[in-house]
C-alpha positions in Angstrom: -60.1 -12.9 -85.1 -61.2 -15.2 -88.3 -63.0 -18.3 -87.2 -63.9 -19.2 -90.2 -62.0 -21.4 -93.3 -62.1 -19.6 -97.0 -62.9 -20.7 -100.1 -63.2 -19.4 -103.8 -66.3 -20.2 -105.5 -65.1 -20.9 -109.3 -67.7 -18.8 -110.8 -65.6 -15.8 -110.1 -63.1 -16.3 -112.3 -65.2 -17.3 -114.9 -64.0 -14.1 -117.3 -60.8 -16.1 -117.7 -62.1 -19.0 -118.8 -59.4 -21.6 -117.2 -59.9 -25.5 -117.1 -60.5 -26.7 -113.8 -56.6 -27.3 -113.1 -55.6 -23.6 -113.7 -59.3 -22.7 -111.5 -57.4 -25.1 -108.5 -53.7 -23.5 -109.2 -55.2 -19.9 -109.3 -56.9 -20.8 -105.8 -54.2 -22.5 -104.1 -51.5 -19.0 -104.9 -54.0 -16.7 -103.8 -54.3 -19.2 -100.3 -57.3 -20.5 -100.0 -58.3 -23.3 -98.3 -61.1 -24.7 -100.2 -62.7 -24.7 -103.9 -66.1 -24.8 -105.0 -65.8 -26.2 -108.6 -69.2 -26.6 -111.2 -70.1 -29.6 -112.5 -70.0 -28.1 -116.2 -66.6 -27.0 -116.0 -65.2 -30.8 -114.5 -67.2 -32.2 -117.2 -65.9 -29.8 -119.9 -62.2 -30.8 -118.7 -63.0 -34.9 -118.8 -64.5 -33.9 -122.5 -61.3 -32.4 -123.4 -59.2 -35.3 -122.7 -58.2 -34.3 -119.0 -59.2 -37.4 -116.3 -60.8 -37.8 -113.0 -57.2 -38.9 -111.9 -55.7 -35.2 -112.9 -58.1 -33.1 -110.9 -57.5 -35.7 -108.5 -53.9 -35.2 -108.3 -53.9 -32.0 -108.5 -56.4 -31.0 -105.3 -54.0 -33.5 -103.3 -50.7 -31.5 -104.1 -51.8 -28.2 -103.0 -53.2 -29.9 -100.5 -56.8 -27.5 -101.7 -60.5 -29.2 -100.5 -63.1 -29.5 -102.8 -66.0 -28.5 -100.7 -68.9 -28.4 -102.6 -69.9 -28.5 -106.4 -72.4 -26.6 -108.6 -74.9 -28.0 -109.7 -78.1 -28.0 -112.0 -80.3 -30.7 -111.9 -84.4 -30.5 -111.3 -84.9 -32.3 -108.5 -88.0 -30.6 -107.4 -89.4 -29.8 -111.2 -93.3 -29.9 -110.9 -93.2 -32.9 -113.8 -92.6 -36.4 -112.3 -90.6 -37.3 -115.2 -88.1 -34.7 -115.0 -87.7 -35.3 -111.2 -87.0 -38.7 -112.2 -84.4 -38.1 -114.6 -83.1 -35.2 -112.4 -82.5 -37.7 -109.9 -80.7 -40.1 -112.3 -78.5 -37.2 -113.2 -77.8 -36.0 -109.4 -76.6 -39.9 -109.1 -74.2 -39.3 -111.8 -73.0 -36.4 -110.9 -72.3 -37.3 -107.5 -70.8 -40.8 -108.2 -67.7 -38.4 -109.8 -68.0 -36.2 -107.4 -67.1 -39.0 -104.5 -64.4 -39.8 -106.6 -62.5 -36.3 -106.2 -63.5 -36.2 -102.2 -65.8 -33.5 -103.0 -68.4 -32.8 -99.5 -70.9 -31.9 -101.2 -73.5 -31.0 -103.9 -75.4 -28.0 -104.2 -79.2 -28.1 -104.8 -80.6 -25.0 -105.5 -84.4 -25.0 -106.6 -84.0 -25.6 -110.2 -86.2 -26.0 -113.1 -90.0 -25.1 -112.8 -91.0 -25.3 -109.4 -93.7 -22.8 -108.9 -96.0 -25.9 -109.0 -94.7 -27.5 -106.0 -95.6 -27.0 -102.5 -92.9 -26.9 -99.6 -94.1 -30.1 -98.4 -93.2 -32.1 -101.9 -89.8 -30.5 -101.9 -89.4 -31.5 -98.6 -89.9 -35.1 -99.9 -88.0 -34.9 -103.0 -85.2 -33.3 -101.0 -85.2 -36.4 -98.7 -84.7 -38.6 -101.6 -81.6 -36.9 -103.0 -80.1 -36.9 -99.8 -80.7 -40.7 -99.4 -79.3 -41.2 -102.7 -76.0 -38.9 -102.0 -75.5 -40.2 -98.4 -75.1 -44.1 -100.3 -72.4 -42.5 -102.6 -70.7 -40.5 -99.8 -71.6 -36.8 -101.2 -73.9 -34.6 -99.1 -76.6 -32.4 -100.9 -77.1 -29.1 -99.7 -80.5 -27.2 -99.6 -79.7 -23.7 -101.3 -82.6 -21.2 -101.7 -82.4 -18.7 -104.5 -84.1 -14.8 -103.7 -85.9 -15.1 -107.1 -87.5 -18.6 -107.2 -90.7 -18.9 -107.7 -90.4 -21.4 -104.4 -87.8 -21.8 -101.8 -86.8 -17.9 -102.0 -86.4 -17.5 -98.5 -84.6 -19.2 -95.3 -87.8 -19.5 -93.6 -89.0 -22.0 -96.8 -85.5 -23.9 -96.8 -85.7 -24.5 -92.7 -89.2 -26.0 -93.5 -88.2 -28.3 -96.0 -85.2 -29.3 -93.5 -87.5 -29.7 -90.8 -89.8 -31.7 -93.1 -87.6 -33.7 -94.9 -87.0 -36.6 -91.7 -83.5 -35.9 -92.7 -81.1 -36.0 -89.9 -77.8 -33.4 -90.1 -79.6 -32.1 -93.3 -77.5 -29.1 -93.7 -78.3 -25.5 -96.0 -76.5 -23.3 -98.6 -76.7 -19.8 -97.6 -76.1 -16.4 -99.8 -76.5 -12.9 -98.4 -77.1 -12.3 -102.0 -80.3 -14.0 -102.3 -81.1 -13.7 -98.7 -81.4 -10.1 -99.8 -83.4 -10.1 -103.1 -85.5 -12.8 -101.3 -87.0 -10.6 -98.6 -84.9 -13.2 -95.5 -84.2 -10.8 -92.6 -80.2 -11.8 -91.5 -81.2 -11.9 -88.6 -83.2 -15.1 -88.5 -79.4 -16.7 -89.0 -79.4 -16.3 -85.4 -81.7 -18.9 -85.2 -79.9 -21.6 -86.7 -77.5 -23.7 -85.7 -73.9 -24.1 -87.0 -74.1 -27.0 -88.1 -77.0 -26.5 -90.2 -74.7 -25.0 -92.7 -73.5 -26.5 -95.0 -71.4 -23.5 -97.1 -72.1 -20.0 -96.5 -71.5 -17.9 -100.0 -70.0 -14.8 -99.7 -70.4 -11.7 -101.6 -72.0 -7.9 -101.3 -74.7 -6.2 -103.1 -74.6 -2.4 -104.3 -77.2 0.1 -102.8 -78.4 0.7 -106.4 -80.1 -0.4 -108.6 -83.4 -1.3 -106.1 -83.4 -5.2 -105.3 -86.0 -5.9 -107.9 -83.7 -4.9 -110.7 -80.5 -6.6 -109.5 -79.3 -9.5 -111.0 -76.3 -12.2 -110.3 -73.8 -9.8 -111.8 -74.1 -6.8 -109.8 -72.5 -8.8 -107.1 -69.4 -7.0 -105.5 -66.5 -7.7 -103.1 -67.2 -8.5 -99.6 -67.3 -5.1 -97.9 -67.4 -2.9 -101.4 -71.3 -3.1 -100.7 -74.3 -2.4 -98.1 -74.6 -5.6 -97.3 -73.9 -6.2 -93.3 -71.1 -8.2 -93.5 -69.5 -7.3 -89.7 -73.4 -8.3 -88.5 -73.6 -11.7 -90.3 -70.0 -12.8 -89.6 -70.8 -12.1 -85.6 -74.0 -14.0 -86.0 -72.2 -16.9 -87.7 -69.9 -16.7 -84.9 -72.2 -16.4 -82.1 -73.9 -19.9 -83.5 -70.8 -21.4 -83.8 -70.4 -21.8 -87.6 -66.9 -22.4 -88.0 -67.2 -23.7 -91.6 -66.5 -22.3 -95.2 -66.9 -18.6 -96.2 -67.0 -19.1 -100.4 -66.7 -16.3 -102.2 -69.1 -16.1 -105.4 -69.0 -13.5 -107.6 -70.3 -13.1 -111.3 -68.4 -10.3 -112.2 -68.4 -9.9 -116.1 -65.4 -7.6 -116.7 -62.1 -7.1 -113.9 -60.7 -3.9 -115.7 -57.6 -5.6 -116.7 -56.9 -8.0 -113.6 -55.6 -11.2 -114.1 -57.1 -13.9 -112.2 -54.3 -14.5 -110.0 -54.9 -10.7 -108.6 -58.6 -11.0 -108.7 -58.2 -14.1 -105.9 -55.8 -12.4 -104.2 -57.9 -9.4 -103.3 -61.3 -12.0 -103.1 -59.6 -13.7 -100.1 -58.3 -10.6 -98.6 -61.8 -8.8 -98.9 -63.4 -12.0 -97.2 -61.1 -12.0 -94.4 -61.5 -8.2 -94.0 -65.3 -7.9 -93.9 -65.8 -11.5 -91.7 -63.3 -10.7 -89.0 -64.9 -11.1 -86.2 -64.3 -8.2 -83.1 -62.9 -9.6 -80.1 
């Protein structure tokens, strides 16, 4: 049984280095349901010449959702001027973001925030969300394993819980759950809905977490990561949402992206089966 819905992070086919309509055509072949597109790559596209109107069209004829967007803006930078044009930025970005139906925004703990204590992030993150809910594009708590704040699930549940945000919802990678010290199993208590997006990916056995970085990310299930473990504790909470892979994979040995897709969705649905 998979009760969960796929969807193909763009960064994995970053190697190939297609516009965002050949990222959405790529995704739609392999059979996914939903994209994760980055900001840069929409606005390299619109900078080109390409319009809002031809991502647009294009989602809508293979019928693809755009589920979530990356991101980089510092919302919770230590400096009150850089929050403050982080936030300006985050407006911007999400204004063309509603127009494409995108869900939502990612907002990862960007920019120097070693400075600032749980309880500020929990206020700036209550502002972004104010400002995306007005536009109609959610923002999505991510924590990042290295950070120097906001490493760990039990940091992003405590800004959640701080934040007086109702429905405020969470990125979640095994990734940086790993090199962040979270134990998987305080996923069991969450609930579903909490989640926002739930990356997917797998982490070799070597080298030793302190020396792995973003691109010694694997497959689903090419890894030691407990992918049968999460995807029954997902299940058991009743997260029914997106599985997106993300993979920074610098070299494919000669795949092409089409084949690279392919065997991404096929790995996902493989590993986060869930046992009947």
């Amino acid at each position: 049984m998979f009760p969960f819905k796929i969807s193909l992070n763009t960064s994995t086919l970053f190697p190939f280095k297609l516009n965002v309509i050949e990222q959405i055509e790529v995704a739609r072949e392999a059979g996914f349901d939903g994209i994760e597109l980055w900001m840069q790559d929409i606005e390299a596209f619109i900078d080109g010449g390409g319009t809002v109107q031809d991502i647009q069209t294009s989602l809508k004829e293979v019928n693809l959702e755009l589920i979530n967007a990356i991101a980089f803006f510092k919302w919770a930078d230590v400096d009150e001027d850089t929050r403050k044009a982080a936030f300006e930025q985050a407006e911007k970005e999400m204004r063309l973001l509603e127009s494409l139906g995108c869900k939502y925004i990612a907002a990862p703990p960007f920019g120097d925030v070693k400075g600032t204590n749980l309880d500020e992030m929990a206020i700036y993150f209550e502002h972004l969300v104010r400002i995306g809910r007005q536009i109609g594009v959610e923002p999505i708590l991510e924590f990042w394993g290295k950070s120097k704040k906001l490493s760990r699930l039990d940091e992003a549940c405590y800004v959640l819980d701080k934040s007086n945000i109702t429905n405020g919802k969470m990125l979640l990678d095994p990734f940086h759950m790993y090199i962040g010290g979270s134990d998987f199993a305080g996923l069991k208590n969450l609930k579903g809905e909490q989640i926002g997006v739930f990356h997917v990916n797998d982490y070799p056995s070597y080298p030793e977490v302190e020396g792995l970085t973003d691109q010694d990310r694997v497959f689903p299930g090419e890894g030691v990561c407990p992918t049968s473990e999460i995807a029954e504790i997902l299940h058991g909470i009743h997260y029914d949402g997106y599985l997106s892979l993300e993979l920074f994979i610098g070299d494919f040995k000669g795949k092409t992206a089409a084949e690279v897709a392919d065997y991404g969705l096929r790995s996902v649905r493989n590993s986060y089966s869930i046992m009947k």
